[in-house]
PDB file of N, CA, C and O in Angstrom, chain B, residues numbered from 101:
ATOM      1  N   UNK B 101     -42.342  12.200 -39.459  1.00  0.00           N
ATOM      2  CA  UNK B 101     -43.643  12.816 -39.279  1.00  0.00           C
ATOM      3  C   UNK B 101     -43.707  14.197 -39.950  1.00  0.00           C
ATOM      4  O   UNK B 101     -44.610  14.417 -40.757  1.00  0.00           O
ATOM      5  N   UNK B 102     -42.920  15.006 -39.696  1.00  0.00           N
ATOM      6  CA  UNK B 102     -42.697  16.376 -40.279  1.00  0.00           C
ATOM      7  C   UNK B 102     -42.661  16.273 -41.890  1.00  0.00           C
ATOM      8  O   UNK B 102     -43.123  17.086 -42.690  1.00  0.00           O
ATOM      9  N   UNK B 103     -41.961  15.005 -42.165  1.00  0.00           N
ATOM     10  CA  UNK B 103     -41.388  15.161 -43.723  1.00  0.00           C
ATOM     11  C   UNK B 103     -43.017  14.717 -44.163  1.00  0.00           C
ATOM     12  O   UNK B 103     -43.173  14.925 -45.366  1.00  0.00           O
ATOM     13  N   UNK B 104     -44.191  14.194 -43.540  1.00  0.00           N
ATOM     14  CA  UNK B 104     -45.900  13.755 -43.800  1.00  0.00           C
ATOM     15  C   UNK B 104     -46.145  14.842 -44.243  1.00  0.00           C
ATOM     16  O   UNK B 104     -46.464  15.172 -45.385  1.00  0.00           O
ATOM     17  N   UNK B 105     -45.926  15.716 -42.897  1.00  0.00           N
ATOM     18  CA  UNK B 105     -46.837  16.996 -43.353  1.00  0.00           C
ATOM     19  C   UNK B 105     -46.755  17.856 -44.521  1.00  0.00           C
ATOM     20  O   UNK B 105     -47.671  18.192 -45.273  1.00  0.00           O
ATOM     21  N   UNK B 106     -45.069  18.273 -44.579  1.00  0.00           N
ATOM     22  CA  UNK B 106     -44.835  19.066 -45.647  1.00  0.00           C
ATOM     23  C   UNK B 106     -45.191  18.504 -47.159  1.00  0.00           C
ATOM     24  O   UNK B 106     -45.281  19.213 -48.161  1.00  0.00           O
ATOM     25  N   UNK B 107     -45.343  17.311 -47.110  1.00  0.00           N
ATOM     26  CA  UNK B 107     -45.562  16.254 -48.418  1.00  0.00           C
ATOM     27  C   UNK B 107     -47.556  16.698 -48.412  1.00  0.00           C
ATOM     28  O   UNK B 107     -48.079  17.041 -49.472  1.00  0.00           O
ATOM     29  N   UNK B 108     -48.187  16.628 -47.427  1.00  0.00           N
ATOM     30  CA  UNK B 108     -49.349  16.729 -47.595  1.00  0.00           C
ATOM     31  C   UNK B 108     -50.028  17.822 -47.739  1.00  0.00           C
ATOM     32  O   UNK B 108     -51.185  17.904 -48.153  1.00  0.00           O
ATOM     33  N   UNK B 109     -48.969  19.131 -47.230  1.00  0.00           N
ATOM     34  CA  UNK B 109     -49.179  20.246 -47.962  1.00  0.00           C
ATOM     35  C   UNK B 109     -49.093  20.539 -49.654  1.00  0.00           C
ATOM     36  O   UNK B 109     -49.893  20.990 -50.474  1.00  0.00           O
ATOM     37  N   UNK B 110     -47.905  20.114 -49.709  1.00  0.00           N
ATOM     38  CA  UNK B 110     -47.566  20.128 -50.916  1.00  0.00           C
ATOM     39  C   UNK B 110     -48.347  19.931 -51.729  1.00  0.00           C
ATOM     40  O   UNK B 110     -48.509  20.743 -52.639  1.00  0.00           O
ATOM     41  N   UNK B 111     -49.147  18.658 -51.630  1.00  0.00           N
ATOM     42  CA  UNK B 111     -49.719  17.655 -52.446  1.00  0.00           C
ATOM     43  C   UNK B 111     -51.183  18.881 -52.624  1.00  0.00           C
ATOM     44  O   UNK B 111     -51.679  19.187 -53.708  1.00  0.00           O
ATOM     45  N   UNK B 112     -51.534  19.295 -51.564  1.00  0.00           N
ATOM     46  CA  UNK B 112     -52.845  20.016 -51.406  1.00  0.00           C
ATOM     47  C   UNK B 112     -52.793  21.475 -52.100  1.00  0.00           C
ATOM     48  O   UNK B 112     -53.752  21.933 -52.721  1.00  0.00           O
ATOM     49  N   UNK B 113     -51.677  22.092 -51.944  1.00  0.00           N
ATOM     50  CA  UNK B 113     -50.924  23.455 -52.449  1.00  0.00           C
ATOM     51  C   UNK B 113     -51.301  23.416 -54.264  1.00  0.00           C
ATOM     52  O   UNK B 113     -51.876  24.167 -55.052  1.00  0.00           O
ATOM     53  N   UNK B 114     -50.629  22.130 -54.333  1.00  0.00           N
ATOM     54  CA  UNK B 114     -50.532  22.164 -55.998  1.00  0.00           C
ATOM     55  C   UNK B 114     -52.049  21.323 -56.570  1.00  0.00           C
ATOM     56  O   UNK B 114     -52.445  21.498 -57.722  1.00  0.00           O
ATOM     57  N   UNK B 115     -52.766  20.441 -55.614  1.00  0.00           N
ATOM     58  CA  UNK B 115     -54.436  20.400 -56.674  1.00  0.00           C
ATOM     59  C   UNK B 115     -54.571  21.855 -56.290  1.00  0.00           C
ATOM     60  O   UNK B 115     -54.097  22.485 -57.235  1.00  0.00           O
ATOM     61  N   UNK B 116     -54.940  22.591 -55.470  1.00  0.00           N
ATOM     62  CA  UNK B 116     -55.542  23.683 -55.502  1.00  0.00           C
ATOM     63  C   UNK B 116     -54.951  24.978 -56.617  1.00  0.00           C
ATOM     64  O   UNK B 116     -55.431  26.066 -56.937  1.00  0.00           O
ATOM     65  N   UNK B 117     -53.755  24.292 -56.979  1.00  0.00           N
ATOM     66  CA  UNK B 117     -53.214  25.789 -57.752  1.00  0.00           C
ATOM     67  C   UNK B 117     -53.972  24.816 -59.309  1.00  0.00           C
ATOM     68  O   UNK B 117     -54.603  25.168 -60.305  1.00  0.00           O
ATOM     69  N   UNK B 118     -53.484  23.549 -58.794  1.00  0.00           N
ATOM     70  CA  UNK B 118     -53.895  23.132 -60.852  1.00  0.00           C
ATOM     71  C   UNK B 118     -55.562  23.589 -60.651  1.00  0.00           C
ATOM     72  O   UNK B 118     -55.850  24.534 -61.386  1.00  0.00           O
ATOM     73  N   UNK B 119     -56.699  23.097 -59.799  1.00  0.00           N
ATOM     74  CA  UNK B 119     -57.796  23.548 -60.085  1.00  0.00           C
ATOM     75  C   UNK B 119     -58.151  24.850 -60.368  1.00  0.00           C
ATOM     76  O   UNK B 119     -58.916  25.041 -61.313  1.00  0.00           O
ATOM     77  N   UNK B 120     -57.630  26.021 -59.560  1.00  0.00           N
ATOM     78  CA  UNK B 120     -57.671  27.176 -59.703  1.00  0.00           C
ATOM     79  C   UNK B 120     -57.066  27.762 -61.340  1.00  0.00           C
ATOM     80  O   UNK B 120     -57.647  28.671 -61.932  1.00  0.00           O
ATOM     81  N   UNK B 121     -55.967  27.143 -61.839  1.00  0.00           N
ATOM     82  CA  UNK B 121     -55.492  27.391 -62.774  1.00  0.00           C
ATOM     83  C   UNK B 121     -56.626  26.910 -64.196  1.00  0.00           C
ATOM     84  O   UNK B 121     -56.792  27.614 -65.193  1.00  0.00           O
ATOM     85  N   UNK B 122     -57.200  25.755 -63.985  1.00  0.00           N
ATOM     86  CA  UNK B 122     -58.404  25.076 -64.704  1.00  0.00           C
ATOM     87  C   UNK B 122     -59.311  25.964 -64.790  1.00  0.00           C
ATOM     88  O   UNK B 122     -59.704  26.359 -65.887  1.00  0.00           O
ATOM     89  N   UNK B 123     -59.883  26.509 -63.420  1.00  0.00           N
ATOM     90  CA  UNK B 123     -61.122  27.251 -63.305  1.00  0.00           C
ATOM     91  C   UNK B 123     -60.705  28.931 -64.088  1.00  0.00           C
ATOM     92  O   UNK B 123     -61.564  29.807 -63.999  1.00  0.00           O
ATOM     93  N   UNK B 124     -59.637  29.184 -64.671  1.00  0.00           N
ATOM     94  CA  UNK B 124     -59.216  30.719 -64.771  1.00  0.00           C
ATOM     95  C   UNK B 124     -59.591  30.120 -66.408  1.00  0.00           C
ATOM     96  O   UNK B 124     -60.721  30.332 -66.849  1.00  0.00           O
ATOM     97  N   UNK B 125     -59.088  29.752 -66.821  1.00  0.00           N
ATOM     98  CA  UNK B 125     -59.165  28.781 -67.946  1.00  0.00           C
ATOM     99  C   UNK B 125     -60.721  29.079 -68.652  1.00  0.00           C
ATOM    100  O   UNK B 125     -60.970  29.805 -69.615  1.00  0.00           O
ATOM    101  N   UNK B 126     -61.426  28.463 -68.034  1.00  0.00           N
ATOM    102  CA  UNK B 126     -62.434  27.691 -68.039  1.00  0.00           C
ATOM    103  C   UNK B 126     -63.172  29.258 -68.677  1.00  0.00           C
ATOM    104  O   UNK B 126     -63.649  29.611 -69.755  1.00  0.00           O
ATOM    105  N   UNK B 127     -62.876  30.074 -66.963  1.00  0.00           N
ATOM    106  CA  UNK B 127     -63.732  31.392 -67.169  1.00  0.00           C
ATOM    107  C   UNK B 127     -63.444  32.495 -68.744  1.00  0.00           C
ATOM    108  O   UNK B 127     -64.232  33.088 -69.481  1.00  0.00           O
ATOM    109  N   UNK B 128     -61.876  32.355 -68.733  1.00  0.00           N
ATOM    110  CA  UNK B 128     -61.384  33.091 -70.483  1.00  0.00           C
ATOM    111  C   UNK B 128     -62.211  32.178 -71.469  1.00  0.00           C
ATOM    112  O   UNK B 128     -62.775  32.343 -72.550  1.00  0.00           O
ATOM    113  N   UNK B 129     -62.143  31.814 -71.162  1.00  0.00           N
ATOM    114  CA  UNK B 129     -63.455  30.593 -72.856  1.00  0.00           C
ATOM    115  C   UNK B 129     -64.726  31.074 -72.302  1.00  0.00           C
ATOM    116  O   UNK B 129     -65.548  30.537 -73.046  1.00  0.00           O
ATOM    117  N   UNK B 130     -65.123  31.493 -71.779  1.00  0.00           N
ATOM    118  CA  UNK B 130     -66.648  32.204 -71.010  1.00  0.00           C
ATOM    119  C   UNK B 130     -66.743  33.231 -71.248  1.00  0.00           C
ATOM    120  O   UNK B 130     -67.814  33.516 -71.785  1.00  0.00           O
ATOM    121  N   UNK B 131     -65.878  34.242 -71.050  1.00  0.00           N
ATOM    122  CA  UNK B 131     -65.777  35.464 -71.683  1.00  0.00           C
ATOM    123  C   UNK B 131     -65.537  35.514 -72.968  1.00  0.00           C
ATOM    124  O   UNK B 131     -66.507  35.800 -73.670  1.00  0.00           O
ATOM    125  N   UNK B 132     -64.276  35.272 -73.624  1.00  0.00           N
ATOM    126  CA  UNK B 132     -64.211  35.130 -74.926  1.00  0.00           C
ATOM    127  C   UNK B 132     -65.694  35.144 -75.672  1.00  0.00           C
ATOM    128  O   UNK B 132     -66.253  36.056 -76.281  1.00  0.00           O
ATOM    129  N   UNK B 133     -66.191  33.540 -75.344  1.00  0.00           N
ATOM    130  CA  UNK B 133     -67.323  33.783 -75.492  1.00  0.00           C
ATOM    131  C   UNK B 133     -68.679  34.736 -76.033  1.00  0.00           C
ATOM    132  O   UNK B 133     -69.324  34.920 -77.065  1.00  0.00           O
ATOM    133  N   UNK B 134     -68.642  35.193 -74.632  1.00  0.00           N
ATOM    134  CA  UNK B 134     -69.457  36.295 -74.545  1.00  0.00           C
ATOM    135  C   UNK B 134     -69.331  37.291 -75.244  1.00  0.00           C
ATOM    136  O   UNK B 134     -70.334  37.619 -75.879  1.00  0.00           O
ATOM    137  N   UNK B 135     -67.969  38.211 -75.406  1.00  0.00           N
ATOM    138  CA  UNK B 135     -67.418  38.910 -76.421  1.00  0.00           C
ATOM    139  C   UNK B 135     -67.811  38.667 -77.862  1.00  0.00           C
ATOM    140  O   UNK B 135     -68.280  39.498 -78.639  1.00  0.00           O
ATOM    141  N   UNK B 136     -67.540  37.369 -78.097  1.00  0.00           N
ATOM    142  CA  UNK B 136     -67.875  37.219 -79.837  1.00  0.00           C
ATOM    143  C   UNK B 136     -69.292  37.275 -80.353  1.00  0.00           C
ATOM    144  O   UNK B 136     -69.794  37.374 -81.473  1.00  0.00           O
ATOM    145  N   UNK B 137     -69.886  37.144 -78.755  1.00  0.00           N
ATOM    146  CA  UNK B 137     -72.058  36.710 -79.148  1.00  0.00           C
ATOM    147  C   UNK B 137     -72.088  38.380 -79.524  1.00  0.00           C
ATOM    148  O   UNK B 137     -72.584  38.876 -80.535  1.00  0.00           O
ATOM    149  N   UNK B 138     -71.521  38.975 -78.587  1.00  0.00           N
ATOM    150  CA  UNK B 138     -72.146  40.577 -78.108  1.00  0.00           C
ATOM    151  C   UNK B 138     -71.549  40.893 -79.777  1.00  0.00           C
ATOM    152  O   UNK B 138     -72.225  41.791 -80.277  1.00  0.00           O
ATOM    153  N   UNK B 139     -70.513  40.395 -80.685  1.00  0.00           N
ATOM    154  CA  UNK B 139     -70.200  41.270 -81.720  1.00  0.00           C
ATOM    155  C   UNK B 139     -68.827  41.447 -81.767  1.00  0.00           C
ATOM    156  O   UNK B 139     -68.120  41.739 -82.731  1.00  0.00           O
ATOM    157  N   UNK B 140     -68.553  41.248 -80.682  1.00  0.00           N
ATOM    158  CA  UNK B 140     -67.017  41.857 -81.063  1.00  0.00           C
ATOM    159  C   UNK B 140     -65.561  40.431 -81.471  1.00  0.00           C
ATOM    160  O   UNK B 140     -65.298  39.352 -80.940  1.00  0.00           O
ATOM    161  N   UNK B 141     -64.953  41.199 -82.645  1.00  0.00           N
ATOM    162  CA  UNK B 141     -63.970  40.033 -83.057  1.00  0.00           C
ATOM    163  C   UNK B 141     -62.046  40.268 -82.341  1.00  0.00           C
ATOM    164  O   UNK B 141     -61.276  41.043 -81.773  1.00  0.00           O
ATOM    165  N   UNK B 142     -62.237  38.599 -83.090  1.00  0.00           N
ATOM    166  CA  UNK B 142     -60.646  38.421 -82.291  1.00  0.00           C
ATOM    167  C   UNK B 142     -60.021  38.980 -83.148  1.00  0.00           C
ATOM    168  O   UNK B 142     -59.051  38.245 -83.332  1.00  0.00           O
ATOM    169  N   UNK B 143     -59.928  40.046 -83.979  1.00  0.00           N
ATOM    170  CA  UNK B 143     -59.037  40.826 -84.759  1.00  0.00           C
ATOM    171  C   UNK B 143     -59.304  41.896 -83.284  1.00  0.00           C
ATOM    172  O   UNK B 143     -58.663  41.650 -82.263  1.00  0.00           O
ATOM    173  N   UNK B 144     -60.043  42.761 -83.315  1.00  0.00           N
ATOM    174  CA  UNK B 144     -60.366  43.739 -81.969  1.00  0.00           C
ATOM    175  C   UNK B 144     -59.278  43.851 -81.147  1.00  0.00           C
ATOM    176  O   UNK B 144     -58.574  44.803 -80.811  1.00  0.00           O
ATOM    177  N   UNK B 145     -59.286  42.634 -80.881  1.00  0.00           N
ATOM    178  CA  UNK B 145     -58.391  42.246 -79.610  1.00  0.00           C
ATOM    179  C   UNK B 145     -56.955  42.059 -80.250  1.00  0.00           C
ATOM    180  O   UNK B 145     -56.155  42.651 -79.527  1.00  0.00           O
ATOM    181  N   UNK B 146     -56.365  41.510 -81.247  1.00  0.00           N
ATOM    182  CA  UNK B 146     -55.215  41.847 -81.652  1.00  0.00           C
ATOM    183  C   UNK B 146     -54.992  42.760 -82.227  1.00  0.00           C
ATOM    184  O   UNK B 146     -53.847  42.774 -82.678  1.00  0.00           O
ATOM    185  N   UNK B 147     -55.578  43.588 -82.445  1.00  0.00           N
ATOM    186  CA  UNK B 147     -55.180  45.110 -82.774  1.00  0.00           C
ATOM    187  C   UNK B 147     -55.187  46.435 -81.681  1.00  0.00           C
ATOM    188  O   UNK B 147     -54.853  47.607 -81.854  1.00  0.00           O
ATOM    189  N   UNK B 148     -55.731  45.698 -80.452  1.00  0.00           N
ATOM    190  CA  UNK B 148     -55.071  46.812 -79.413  1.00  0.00           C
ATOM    191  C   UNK B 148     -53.986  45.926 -78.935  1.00  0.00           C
ATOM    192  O   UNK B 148     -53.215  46.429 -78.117  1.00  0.00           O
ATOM    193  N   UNK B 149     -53.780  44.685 -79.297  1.00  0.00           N
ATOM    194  CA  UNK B 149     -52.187  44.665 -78.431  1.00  0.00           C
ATOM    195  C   UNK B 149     -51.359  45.052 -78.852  1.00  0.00           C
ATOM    196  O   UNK B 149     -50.288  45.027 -78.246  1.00  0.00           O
TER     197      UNK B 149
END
């Protein structure tokens, strides 16, 4: 019974980290985005790193 639970955590632990990890994703291509409409280029951005 115990070995259920920890398995059904588990199982729940990691969709929520892959969705969360999807949704972070999702939002950098949204910004990016936004950045390139407003003008600004991906040189910009590799030249302050």
């Amino acid at each position: 019974m115990e070995n259920e639970t920890y398995k059904k955590l588990y199982y729940h632990a990691f969709n929520r980290l892959t969705d969360l990890t999807k949704e972070i994703e999702r939002t950098q291509r949204e910004l990016e985005e936004m950045y390139l409409e407003a003008g600004g280029s991906t040189e910009d951005k590799a030249a302050k790193a």
